[in-house]
C-alpha positions in Angstrom: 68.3 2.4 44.7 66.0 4.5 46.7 62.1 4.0 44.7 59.2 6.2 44.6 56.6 5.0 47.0 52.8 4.6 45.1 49.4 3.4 46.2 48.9 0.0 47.3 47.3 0.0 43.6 49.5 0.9 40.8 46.6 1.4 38.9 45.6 4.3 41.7 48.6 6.2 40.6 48.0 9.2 38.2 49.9 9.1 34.8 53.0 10.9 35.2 53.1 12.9 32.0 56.5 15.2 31.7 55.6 18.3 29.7 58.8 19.8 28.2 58.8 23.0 25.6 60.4 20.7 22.8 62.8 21.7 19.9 63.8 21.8 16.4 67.0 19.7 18.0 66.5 16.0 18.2 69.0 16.1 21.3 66.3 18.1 23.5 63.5 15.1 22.6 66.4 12.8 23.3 67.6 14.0 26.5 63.6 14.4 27.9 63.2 10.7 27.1 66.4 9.9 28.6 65.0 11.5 31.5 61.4 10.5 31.3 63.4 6.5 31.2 65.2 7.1 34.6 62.2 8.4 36.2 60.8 5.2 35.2 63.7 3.6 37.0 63.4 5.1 40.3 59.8 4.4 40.4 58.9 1.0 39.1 55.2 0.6 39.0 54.2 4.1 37.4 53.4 5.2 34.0 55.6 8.1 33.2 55.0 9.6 29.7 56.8 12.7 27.8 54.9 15.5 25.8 56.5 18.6 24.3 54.9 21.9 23.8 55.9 22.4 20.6 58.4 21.4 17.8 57.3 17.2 18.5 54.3 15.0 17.3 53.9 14.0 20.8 52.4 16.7 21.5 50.1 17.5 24.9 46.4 17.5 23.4 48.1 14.3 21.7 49.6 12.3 24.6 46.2 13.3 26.6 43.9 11.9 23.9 46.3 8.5 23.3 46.1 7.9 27.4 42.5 8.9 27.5 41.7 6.5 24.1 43.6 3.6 26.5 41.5 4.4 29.5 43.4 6.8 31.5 41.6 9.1 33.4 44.1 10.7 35.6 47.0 12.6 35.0 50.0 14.6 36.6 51.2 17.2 34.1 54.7 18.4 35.2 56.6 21.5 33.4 60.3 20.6 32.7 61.0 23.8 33.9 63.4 25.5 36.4 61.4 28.4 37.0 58.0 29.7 36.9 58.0 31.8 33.7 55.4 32.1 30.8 55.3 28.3 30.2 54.9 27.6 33.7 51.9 29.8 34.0 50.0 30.8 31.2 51.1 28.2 28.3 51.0 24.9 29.6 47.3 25.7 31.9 46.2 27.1 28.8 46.9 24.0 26.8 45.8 21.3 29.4 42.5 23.1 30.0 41.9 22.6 26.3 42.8 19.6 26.0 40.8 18.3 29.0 37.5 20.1 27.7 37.0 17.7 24.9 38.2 14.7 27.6 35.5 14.2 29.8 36.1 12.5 32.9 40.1 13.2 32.5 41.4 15.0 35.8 44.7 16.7 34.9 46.5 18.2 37.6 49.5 20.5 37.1 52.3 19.9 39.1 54.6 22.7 40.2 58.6 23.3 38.4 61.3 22.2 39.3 63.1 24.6 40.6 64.5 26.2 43.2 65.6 23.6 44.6 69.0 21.5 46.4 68.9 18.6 44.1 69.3 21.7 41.3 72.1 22.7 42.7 73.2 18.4 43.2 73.4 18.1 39.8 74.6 21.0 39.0 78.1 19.9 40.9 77.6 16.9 39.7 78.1 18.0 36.3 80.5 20.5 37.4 82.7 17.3 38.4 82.0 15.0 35.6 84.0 17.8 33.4 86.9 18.1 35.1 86.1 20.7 38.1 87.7 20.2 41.2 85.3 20.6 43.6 88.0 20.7 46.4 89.1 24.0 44.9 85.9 26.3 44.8 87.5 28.7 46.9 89.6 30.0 44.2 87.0 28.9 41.3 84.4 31.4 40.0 81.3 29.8 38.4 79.2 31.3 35.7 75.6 30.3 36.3 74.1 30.6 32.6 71.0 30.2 32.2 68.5 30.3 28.7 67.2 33.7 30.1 63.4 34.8 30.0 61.5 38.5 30.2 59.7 37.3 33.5 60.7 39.4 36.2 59.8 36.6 38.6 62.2 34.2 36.8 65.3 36.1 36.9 64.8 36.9 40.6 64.9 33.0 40.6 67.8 32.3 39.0 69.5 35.5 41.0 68.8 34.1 44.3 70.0 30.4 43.1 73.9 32.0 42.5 73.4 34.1 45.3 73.0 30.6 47.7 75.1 28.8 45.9 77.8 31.0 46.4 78.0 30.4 50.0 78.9 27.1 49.6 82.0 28.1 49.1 82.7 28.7 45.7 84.8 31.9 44.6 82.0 33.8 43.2 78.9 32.5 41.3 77.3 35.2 38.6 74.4 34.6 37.4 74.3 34.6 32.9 71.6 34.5 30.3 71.6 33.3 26.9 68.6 35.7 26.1 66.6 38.4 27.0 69.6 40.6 28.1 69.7 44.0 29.1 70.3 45.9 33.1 71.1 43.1 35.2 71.0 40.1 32.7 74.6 39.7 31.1 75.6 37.8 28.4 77.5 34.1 29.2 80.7 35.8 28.0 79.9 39.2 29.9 79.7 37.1 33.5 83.3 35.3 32.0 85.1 38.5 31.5 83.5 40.3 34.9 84.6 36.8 36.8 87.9 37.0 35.7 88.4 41.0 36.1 87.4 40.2 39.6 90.5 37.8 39.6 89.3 34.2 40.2 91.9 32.4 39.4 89.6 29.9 37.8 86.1 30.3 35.7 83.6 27.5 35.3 80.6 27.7 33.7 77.8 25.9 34.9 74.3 25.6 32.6 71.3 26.1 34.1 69.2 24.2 31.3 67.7 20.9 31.1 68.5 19.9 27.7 70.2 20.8 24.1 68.8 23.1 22.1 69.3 26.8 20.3 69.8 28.6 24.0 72.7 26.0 25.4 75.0 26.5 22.3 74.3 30.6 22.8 75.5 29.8 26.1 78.3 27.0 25.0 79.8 29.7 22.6 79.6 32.3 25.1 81.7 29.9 27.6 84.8 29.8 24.8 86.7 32.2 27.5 85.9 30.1 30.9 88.6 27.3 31.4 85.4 24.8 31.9 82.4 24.4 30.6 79.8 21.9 31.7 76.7 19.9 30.5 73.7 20.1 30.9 71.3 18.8 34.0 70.0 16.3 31.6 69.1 13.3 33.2 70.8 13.5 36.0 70.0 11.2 38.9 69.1 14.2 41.2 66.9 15.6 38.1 64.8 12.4 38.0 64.7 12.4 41.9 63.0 16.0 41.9 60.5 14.8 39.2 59.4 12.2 41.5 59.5 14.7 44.3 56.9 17.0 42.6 54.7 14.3 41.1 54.5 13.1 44.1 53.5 16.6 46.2 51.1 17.0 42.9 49.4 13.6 43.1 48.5 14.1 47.3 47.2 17.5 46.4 47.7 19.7 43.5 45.3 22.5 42.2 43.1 20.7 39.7 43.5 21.5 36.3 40.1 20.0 35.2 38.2 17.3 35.6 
């Protein structure tokens, strides 16, 4: 099992806190900690924490003031996000800025998304091929790319350009889908099913682009019911928890500073 490497100090590490936009569903906490627990896995030594946005008492301002109450005074916030959308760039700084100016002596640093990025596109197959796909057979498989959908221009270019590369991997066709903010250019799970098979692949996965249960994945599950296959989500899959560490680790060697 390939580890995270830290300071000499494990004390020198920054807090890993995983900052995910929470739920009414117990699944999405569930699957976040799930997560957050591999992470800890891969990188024995550091202190990796989860914090939700909304819909959870463990709340940012709350997970900052418990670590600051035990003496922690720095911190890597990381958006469980796939793209940079409102969360990425308004909510979350917003929040840790807040939080931090009734901390003093905290240093919070926000570390970038996820996505784009190969290990994405990892698990993706991955879960592709734990529910039955063939991955031998792309050629004649089309794969519906559904994602929960957002009104940031920026984000749907993102999620765009992920079908558009992955598609040259060899698969059939890949479309991309949303599960909200639809309109030009942003069809519906089941419109991308029905457009894949007019265009006459002879199979149609679909493929969530979603990190864990919630509201948006069912949308997407029940627009799936026409595609032969339709797989979980990224959870907390290995490759997930690999990029975590990949992005604490390019925040804790020199991201913006948040506050200090």
């Amino acid at each position: 099992m390939r580890h995270l490497t830290l300071p000499s100090s494990a004390s020198a590490a920054p807090v890993l806190m995983v900052v995910a936009h929470g739920s009414r569903d117990p699944r999405h906490a569930a699957t976040v900690h799930a997560l957050v627990e591999r992470v800890r896995g891969l990188a024995p030594g550091l202190r990796a924490e989860a914090a939700f946005l909304d819909f959870d008492a463990e709340t940012v301002p709350a997970v900052l003031e418990r670590l600051y109450a035990e003496g922690v005074r720095d911190v890597v916030a990381l958006p469980l996000l796939l793209t940079r959308a409102f969360h990425a760039k308004a909510d979350l700084p917003a929040v840790l800025r807040e939080s931090a100016a009734r901390l003093p002596l905290l240093r919070v640093r926000q570390a970038g998304v996820l996505g784009p990025s190969p290990l994405l596109v990892a698990a993706l197959e991955r879960r592709l091929g734990e529910a039955g796909v063939e991955l031998g057979q792309r050629g004649s498989t089309g794969v519906v790319l559904a994602s929960a959908g957002s009104s940031d221009p920026e984000a749907i270019a993102v999620i765009a350009d992920v079908a558009r590369e992955w598609r040259r991997t060899g698969w059939c066709a890949v479309r991309p889908a949303f599960a909200s903010a639809c309109g030009p250019g942003r069809p519906r799970t089941e419109d991308a099913v029905a457009a894949m098979r007019a265009g006459g692949a002879r199979r149609v996965v679909v493929a969530p682009y979603v990190l864990a249960p919630g509201r948006l994945p069912d949308r997407i599950a029940v627009g799936a019911a026409g595609a032969d296959v339709l797989a979980p989500v990224l959870g907390a899959a290995p490759e997930v928890a690999r990029l975590v560490l990949r992005r604490y680790r390019e925040a804790a060697v020199g991201a913006r500073l948040v506050a200090a």
